[in-house]
C-alpha positions as CSV (number, residue, x, y, z in Angstrom):
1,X,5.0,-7.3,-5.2
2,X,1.8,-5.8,-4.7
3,X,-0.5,-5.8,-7.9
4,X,-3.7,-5.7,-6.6
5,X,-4.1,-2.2,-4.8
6,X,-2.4,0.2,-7.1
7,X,-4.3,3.4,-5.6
8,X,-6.6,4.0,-2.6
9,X,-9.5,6.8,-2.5
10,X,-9.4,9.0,0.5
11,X,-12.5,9.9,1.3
12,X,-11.9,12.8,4.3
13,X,-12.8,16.7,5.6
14,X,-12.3,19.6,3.9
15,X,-12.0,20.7,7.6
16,X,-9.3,19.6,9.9
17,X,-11.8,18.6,13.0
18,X,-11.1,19.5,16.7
19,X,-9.2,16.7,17.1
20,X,-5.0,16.5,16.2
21,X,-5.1,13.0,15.9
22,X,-7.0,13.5,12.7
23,X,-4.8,15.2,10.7
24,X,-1.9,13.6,12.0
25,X,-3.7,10.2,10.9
26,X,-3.9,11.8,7.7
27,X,-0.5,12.7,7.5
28,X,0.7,9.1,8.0
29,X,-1.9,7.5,5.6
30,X,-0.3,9.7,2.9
31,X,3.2,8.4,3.9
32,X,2.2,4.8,4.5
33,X,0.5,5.2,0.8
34,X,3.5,6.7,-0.8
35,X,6.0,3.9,1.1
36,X,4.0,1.4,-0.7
37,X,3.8,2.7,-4.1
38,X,0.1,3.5,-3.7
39,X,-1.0,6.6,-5.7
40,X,-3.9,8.6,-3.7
41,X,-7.4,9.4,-6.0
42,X,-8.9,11.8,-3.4
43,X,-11.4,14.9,-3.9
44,X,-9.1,17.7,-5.2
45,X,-9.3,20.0,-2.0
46,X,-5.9,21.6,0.0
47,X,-8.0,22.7,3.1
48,X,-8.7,20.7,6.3
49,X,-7.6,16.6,6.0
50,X,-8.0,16.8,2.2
51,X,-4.8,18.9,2.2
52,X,-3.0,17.0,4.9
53,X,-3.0,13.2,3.2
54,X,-2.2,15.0,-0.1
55,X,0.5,17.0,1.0
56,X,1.8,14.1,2.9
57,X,1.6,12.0,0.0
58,X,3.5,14.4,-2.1
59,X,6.0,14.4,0.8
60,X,7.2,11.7,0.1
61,X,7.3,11.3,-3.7
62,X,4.0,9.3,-3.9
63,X,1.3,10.2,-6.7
64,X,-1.8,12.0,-6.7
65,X,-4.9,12.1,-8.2
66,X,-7.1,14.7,-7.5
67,X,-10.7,15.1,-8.7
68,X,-12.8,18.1,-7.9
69,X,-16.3,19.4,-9.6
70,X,-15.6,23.2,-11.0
71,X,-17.9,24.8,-8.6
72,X,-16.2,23.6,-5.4
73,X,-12.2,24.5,-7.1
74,X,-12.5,28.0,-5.5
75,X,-14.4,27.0,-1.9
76,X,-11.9,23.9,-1.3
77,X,-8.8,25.7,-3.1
78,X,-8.0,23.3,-5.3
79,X,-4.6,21.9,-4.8
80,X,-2.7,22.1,-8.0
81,X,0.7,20.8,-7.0
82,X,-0.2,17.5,-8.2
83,X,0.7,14.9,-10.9
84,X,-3.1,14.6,-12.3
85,X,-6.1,16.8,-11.6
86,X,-9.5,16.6,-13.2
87,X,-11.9,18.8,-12.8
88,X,-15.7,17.7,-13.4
89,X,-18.7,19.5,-14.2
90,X,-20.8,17.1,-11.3
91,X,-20.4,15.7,-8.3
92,X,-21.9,12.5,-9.9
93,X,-18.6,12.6,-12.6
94,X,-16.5,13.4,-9.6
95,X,-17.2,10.1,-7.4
96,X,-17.9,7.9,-11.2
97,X,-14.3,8.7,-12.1
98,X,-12.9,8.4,-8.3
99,X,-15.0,4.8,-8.1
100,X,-13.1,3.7,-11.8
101,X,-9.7,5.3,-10.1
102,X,-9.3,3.2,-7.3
103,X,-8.8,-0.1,-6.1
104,X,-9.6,0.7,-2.4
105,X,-11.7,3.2,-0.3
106,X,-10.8,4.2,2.8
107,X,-13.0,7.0,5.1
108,X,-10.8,9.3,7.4
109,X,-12.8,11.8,9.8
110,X,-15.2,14.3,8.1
111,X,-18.6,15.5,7.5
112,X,-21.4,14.5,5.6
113,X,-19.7,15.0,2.4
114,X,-17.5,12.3,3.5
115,X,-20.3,10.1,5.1
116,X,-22.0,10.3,1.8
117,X,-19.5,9.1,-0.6
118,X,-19.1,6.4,1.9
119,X,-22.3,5.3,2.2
120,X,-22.7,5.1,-1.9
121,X,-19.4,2.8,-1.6
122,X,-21.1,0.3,1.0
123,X,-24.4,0.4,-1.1
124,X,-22.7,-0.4,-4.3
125,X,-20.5,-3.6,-2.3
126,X,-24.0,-4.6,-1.0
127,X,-25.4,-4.8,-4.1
128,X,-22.8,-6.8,-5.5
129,X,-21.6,-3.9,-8.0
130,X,-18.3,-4.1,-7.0
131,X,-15.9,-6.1,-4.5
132,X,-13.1,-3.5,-3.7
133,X,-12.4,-2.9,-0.1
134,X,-14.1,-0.3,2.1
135,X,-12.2,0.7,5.4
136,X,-13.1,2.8,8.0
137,X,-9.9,5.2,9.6
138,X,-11.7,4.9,13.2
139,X,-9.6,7.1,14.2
140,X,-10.0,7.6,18.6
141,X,-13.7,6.5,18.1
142,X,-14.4,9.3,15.3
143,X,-16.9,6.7,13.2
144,X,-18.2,4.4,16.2
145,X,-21.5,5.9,15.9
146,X,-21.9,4.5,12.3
147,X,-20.7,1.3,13.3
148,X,-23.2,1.4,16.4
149,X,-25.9,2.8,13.6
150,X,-24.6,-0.4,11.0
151,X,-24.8,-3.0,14.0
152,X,-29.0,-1.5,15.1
153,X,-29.6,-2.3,11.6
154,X,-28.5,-5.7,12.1
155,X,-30.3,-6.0,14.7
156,X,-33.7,-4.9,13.7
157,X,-32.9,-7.4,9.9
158,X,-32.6,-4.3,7.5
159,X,-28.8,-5.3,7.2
160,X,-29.2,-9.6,6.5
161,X,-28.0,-12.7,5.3
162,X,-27.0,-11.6,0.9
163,X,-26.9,-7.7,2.2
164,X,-24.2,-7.8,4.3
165,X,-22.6,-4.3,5.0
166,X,-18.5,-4.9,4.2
167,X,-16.2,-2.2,6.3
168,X,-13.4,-2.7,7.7
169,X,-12.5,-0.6,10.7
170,X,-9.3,0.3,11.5
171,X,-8.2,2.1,14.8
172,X,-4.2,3.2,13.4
173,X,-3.6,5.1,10.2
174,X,-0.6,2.9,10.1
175,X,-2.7,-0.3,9.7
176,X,-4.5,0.9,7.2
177,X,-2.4,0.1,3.7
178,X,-1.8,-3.5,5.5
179,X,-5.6,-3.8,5.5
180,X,-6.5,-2.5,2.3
181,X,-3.9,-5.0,0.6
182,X,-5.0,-8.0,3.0
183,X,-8.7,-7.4,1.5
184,X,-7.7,-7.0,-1.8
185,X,-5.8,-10.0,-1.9
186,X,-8.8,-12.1,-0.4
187,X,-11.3,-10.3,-2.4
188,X,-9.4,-11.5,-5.6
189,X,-9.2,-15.0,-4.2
190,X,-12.8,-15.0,-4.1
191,X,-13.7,-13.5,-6.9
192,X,-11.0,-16.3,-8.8
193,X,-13.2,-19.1,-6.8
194,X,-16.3,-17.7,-8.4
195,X,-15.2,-17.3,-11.5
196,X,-17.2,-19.5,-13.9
197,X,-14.9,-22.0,-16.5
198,X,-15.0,-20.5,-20.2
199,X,-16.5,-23.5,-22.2
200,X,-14.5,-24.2,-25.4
């Protein structure tokens, strides 16, 4: 039984892209998510690949959590088919209360938006603020260009030994959940080797 990943944030486009593969990656994250009894926490929207996972997720009798700041309910038609919406006054509440949602983060294509929320995700895990995995939905090649950006940095010691970037890139939607509950699972092995002895 799976106790460690109870519900993934999908960060993702309010767009669909030019590119099917996008939101038909999207589309089997949701059902891959609902199959394993993982709720979705994800930004609120119905448009573009926002709509797609949720949609898909509510497909097939999964839960989802959407969270979306007041002034973007109109522009992103807020989808209000599901179990728990939240709306925010901020953008900083919206991703606080998506971070304290989730037990995973995974990126699917999408703008700088998405790129954004990511980046604050691999900062925070760099920084040691939290452990919870971060995967990339590399879907045909969309996020090689961060991972070519990530590796430069490497390269030229802004990215060294204690401030290691941790992503995950996955290539199939499908392997996605597998990942996410592989990561987990190590993470919390780790973390249960770290853990200091309480002294009595």
């Amino acid at each position: 039984m799976n106790r460690h990943v109870k519900r993934i944030c999908v960060y993702c486009g309010s767009g669909p892209g030019l590119n099917p593969a996008y939101a038909e990656a999207a589309r089997t994250l949701g059902r891959t998510m609902a199959e394993a009894n993982i709720g979705l926490v994800y930004g609120g929207g119905s448009l573009g690949l926002m709509g797609e996972i949720s949609r898909s997720v509510l497909e097939h009798d999964g839960h989802v959590t959407g969270i979306i700041p007041e002034f973007l309910s109109t522009r992103e038609r807020m989808l209000k088919d599901v179990q728990e919406l939240i709306v925010t006054q901020s953008m900083h509440e919206r991703k606080q209360i998506m971070f304290e949602k989730s037990d995973a983060f995974v990126a699917l294509p999408g703008g700088v938006g998405t790129l954004e929320e990511l980046v604050e995700q691999l900062t925070w895990s760099q920084l040691g603020q939290h452990s919870k995995p971060v995967i990339l939905g590399d879907i045909d090649g969309f996020w090689a260009p961060l991972l070519s950006l990530i590796q430069h940095m490497r390269e030229e010691a802004f990215v060294r030994s204690g401030l290691e970037v941790d992503i995950a890139a996955v290539q199939q939607a499908e392997d996605i959940v597998p990942t996410a509950l592989r990561l987990a699972k190590d993470s919390k092995a780790r973390d249960e080797e770290l853990a200091i002895p309480e002294k009595f």
